[in-house]
mmCIF file of the C-alpha atoms, coordinates in Angstrom:
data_MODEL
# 
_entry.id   MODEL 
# 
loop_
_atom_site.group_PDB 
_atom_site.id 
_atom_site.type_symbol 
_atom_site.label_atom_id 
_atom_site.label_alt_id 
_atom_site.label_comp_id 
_atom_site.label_asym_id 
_atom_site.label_entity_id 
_atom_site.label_seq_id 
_atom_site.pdbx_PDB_ins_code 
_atom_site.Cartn_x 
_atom_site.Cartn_y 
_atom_site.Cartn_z 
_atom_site.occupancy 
_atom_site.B_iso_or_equiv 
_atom_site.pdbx_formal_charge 
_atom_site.auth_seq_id 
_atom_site.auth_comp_id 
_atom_site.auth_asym_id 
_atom_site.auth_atom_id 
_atom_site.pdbx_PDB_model_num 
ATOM 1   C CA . UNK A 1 1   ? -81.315 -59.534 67.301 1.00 0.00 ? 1   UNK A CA 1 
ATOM 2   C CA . UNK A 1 2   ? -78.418 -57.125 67.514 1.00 0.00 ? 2   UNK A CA 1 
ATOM 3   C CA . UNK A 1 3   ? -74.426 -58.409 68.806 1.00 0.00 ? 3   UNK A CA 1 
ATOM 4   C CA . UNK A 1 4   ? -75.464 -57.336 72.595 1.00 0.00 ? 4   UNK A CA 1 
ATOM 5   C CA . UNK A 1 5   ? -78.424 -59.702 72.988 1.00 0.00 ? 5   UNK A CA 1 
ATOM 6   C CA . UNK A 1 6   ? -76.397 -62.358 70.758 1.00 0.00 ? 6   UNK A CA 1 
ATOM 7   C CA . UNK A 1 7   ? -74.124 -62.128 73.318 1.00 0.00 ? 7   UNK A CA 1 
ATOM 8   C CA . UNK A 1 8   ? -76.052 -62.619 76.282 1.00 0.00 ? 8   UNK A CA 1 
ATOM 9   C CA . UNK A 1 9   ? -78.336 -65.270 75.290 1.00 0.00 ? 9   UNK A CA 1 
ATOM 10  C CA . UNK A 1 10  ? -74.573 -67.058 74.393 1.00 0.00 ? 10  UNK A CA 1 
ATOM 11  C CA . UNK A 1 11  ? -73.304 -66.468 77.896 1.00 0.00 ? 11  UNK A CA 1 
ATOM 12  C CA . UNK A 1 12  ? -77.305 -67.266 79.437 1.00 0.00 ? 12  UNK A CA 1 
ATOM 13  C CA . UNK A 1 13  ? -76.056 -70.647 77.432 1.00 0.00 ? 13  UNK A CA 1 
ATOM 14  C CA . UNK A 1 14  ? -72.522 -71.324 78.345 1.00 0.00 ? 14  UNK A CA 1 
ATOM 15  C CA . UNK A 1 15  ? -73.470 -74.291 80.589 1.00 0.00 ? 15  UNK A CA 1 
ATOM 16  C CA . UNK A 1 16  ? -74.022 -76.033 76.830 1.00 0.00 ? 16  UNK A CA 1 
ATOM 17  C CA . UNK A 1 17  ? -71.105 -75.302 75.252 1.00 0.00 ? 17  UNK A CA 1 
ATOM 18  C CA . UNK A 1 18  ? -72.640 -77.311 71.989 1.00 0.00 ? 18  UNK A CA 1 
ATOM 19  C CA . UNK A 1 19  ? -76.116 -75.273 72.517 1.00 0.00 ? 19  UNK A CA 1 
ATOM 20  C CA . UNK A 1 20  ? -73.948 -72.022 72.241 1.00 0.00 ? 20  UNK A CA 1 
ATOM 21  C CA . UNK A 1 21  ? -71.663 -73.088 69.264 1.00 0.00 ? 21  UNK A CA 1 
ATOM 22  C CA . UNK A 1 22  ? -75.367 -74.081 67.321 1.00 0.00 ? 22  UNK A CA 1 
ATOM 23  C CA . UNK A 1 23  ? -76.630 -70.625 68.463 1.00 0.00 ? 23  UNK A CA 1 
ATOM 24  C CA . UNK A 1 24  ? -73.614 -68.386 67.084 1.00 0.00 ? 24  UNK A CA 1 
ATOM 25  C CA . UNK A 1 25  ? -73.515 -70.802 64.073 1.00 0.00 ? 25  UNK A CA 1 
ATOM 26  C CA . UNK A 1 26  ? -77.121 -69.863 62.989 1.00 0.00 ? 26  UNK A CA 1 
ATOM 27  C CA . UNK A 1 27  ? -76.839 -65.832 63.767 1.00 0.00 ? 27  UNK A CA 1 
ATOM 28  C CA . UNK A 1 28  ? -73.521 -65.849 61.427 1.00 0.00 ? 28  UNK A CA 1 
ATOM 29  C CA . UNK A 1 29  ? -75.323 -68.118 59.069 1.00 0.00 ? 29  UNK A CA 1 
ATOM 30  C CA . UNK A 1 30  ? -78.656 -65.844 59.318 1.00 0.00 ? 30  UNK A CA 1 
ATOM 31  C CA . UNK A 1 31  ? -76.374 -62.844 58.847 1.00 0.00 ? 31  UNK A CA 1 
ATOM 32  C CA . UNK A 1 32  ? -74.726 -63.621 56.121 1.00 0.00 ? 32  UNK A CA 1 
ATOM 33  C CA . UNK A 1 33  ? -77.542 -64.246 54.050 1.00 0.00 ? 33  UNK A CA 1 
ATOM 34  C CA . UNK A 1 34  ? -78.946 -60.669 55.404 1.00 0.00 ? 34  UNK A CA 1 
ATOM 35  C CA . UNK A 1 35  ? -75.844 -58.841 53.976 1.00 0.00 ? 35  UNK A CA 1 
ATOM 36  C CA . UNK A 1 36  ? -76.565 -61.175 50.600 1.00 0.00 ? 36  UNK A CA 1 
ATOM 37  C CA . UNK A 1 37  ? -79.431 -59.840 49.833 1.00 0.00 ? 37  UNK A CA 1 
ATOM 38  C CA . UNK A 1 38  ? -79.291 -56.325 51.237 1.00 0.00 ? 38  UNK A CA 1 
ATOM 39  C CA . UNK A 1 39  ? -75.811 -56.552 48.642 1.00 0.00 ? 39  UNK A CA 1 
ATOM 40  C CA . UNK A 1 40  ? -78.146 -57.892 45.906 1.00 0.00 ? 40  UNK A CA 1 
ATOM 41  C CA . UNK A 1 41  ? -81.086 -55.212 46.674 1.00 0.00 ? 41  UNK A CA 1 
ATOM 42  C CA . UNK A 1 42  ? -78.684 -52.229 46.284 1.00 0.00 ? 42  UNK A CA 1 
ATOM 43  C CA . UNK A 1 43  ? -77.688 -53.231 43.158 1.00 0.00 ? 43  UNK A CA 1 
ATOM 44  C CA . UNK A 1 44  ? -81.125 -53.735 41.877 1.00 0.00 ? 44  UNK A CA 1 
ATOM 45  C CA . UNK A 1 45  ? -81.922 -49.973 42.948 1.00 0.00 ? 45  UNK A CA 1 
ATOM 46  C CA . UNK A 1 46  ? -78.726 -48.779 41.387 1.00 0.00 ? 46  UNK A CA 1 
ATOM 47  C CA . UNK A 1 47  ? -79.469 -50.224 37.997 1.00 0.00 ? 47  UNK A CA 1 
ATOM 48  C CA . UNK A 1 48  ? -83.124 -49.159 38.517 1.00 0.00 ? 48  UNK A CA 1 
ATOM 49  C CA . UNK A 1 49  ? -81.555 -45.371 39.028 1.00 0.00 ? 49  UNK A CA 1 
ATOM 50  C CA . UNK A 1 50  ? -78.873 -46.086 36.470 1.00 0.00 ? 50  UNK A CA 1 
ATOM 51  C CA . UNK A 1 51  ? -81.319 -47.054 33.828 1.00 0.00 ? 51  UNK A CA 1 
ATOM 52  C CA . UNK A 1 52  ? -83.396 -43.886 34.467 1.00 0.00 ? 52  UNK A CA 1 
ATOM 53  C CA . UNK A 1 53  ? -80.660 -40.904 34.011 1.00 0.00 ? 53  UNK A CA 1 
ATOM 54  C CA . UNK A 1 54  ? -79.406 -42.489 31.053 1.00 0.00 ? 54  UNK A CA 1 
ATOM 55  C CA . UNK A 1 55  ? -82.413 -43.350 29.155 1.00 0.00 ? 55  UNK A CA 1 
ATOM 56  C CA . UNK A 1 56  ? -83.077 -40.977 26.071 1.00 0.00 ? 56  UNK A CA 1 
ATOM 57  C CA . UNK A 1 57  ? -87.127 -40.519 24.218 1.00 0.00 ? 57  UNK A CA 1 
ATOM 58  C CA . UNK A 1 58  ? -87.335 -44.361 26.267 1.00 0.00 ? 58  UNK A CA 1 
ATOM 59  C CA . UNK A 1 59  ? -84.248 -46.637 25.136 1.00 0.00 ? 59  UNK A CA 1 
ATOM 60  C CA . UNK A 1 60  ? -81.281 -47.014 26.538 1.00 0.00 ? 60  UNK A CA 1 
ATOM 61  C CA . UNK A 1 61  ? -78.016 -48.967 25.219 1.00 0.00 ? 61  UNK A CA 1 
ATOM 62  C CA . UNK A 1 62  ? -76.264 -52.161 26.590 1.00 0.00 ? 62  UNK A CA 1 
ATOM 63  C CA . UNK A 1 63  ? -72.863 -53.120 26.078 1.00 0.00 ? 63  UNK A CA 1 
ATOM 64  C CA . UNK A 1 64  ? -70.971 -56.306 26.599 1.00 0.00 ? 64  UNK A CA 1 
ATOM 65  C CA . UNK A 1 65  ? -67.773 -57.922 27.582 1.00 0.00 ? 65  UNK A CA 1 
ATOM 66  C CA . UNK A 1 66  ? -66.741 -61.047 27.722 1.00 0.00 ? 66  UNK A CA 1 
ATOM 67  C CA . UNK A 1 67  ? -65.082 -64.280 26.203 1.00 0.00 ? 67  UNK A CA 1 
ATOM 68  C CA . UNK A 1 68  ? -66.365 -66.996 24.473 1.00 0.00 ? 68  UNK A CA 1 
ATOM 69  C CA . UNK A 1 69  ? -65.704 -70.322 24.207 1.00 0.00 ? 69  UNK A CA 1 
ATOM 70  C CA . UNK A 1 70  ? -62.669 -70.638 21.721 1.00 0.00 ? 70  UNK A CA 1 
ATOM 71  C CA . UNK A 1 71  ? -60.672 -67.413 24.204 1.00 0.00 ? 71  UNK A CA 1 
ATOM 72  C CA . UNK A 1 72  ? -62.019 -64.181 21.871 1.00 0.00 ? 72  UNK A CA 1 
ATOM 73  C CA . UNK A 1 73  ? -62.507 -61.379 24.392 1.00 0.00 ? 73  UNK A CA 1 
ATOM 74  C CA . UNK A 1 74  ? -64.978 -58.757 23.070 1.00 0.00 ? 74  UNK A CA 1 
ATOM 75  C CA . UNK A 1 75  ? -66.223 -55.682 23.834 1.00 0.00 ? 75  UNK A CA 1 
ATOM 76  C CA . UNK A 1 76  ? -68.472 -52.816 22.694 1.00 0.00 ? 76  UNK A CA 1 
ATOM 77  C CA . UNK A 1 77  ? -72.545 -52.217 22.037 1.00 0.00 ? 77  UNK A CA 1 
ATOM 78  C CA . UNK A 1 78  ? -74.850 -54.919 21.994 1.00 0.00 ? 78  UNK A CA 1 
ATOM 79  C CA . UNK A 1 79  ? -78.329 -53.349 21.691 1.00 0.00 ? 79  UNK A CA 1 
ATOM 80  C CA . UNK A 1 80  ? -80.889 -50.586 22.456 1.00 0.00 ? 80  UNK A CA 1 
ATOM 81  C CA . UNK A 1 81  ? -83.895 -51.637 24.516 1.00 0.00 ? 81  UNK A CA 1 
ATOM 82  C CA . UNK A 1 82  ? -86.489 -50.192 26.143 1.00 0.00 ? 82  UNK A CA 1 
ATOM 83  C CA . UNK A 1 83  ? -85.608 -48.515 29.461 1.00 0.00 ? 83  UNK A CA 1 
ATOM 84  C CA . UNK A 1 84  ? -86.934 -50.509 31.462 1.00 0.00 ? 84  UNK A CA 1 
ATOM 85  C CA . UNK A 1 85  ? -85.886 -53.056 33.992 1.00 0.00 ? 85  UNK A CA 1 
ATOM 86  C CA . UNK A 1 86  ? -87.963 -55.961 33.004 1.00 0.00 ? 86  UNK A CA 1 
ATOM 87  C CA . UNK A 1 87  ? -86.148 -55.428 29.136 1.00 0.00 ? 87  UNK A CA 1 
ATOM 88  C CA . UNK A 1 88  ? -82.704 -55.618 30.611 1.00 0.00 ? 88  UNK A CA 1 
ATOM 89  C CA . UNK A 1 89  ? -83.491 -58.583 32.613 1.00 0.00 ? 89  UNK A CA 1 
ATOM 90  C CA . UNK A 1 90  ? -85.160 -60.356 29.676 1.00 0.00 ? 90  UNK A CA 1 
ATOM 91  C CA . UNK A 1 91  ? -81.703 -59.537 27.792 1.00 0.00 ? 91  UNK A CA 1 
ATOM 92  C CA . UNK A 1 92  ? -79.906 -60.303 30.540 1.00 0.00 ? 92  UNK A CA 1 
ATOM 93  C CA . UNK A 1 93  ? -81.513 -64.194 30.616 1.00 0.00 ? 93  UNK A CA 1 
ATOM 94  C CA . UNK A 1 94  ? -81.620 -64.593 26.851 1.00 0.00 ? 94  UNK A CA 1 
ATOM 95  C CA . UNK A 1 95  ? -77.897 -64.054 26.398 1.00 0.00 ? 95  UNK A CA 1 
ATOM 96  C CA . UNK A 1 96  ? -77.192 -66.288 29.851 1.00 0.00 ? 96  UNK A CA 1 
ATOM 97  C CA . UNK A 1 97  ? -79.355 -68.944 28.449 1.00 0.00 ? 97  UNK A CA 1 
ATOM 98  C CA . UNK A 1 98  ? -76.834 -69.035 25.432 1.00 0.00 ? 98  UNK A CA 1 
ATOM 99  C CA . UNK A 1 99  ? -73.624 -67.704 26.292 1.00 0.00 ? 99  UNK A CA 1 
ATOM 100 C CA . UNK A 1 100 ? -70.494 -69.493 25.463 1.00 0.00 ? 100 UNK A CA 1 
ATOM 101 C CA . UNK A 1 101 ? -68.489 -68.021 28.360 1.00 0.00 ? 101 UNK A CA 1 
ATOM 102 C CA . UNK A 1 102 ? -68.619 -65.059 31.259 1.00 0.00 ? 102 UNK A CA 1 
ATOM 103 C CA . UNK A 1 103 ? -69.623 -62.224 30.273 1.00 0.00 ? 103 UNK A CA 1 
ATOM 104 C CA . UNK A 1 104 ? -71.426 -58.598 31.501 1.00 0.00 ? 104 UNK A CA 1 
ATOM 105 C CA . UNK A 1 105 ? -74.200 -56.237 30.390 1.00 0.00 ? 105 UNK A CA 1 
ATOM 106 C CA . UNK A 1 106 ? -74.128 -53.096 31.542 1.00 0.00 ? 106 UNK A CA 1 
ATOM 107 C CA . UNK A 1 107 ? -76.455 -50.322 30.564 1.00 0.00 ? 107 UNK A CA 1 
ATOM 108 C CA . UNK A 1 108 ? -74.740 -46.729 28.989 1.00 0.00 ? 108 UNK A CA 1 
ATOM 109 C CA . UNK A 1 109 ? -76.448 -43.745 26.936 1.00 0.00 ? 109 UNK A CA 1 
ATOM 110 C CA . UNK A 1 110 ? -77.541 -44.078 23.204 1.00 0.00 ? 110 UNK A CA 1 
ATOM 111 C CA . UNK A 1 111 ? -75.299 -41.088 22.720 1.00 0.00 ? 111 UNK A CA 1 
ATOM 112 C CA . UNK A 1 112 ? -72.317 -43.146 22.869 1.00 0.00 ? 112 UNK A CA 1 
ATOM 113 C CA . UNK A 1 113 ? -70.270 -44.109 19.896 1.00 0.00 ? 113 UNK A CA 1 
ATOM 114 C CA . UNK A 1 114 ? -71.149 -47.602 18.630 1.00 0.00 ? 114 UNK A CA 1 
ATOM 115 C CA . UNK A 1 115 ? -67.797 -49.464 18.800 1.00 0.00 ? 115 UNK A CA 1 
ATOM 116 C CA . UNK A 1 116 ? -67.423 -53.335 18.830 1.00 0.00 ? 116 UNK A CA 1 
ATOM 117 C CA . UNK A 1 117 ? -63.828 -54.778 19.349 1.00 0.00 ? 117 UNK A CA 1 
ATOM 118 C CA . UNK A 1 118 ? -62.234 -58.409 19.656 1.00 0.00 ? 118 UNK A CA 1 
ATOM 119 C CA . UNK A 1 119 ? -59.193 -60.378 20.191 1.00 0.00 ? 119 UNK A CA 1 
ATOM 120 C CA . UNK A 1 120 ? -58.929 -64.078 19.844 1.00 0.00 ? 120 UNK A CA 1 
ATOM 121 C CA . UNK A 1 121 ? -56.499 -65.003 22.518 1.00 0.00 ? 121 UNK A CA 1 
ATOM 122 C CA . UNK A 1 122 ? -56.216 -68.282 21.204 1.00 0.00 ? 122 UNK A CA 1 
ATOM 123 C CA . UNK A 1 123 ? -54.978 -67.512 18.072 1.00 0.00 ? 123 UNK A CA 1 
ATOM 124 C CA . UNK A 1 124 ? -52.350 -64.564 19.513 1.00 0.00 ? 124 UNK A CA 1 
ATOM 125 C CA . UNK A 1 125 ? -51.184 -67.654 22.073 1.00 0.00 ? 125 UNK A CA 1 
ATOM 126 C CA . UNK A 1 126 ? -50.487 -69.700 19.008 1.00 0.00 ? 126 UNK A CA 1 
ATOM 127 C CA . UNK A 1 127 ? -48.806 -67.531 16.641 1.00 0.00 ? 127 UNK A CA 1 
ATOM 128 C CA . UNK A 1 128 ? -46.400 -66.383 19.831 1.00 0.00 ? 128 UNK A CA 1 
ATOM 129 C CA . UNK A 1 129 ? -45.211 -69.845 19.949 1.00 0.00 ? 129 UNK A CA 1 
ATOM 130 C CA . UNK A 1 130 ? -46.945 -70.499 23.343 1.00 0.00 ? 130 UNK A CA 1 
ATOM 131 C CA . UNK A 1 131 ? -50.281 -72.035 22.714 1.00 0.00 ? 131 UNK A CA 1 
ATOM 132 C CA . UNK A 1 132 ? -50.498 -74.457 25.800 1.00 0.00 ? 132 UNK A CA 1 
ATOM 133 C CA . UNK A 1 133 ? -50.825 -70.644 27.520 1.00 0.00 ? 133 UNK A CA 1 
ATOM 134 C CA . UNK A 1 134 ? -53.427 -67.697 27.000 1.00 0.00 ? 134 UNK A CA 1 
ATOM 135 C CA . UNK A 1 135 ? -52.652 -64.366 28.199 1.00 0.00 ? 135 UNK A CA 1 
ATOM 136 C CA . UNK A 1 136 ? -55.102 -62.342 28.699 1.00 0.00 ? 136 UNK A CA 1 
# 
């Protein structure tokens, strides 16, 4: 139902004022969970795409960021795994199943130079003289 028939079925109800307010209540609800998943199904197909111009003789690498438990921020590689999508969203649930804190797996070329880096925010707050604070 587009915004025009919305619209008159609304006015077709505005004898019921509470009929009308139910109606407009359910198309925003309805819509909103259209524009959720439409979001959620363009990402799929961008990862899908993403995952196939990057993959080299079948493996593509993943990389992480985050921050664990105790404030450490990393960065860098994680793995190569196959390229497919079922692999990445195996990964993907393994490391959600145990992680310690948010983090994000993206997907980049084997080419890339394997670099890892981390800070432990906790540890800079303390030695700063300010460790009811982390800075990030």
């Amino acid at each position: 139902m587009n915004k025009v028939e919305a619209v008159k079925e609304v006015q077709k109800w505005a004898e019921d004022e509470s009929r009308a307010l139910w109606f407009l209540n359910r198309l925003e609800e309805r819509n909103g969970l259209l524009a959720y998943a439409t979001e959620a199904r363009v990402a799929r197909q961008s990862l899908i795409r993403r995952i196939a111009e990057l993959q080299i003789d079948g493996q593509v690498a993943v990389w992480e960021s985050g921050r664990d438990c105790d404030s450490v921020r990393y960065r860098g590689f994680k793995c190569l795994i196959p390229a497919t999508v079922a692999e990445f969203d195996a990964l993907c649930e393994h490391e959600h199943k145990w992680a310690d804190g948010p983090f994000c797996l993206w997907v980049e070329s084997p080419l890339l130079e394997r670099t890892r880096c981390s800070r432990d925010l906790g540890m800079e707050a303390f030695e700063d003289g300010h460790s009811h604070v982390i800075f990030d």
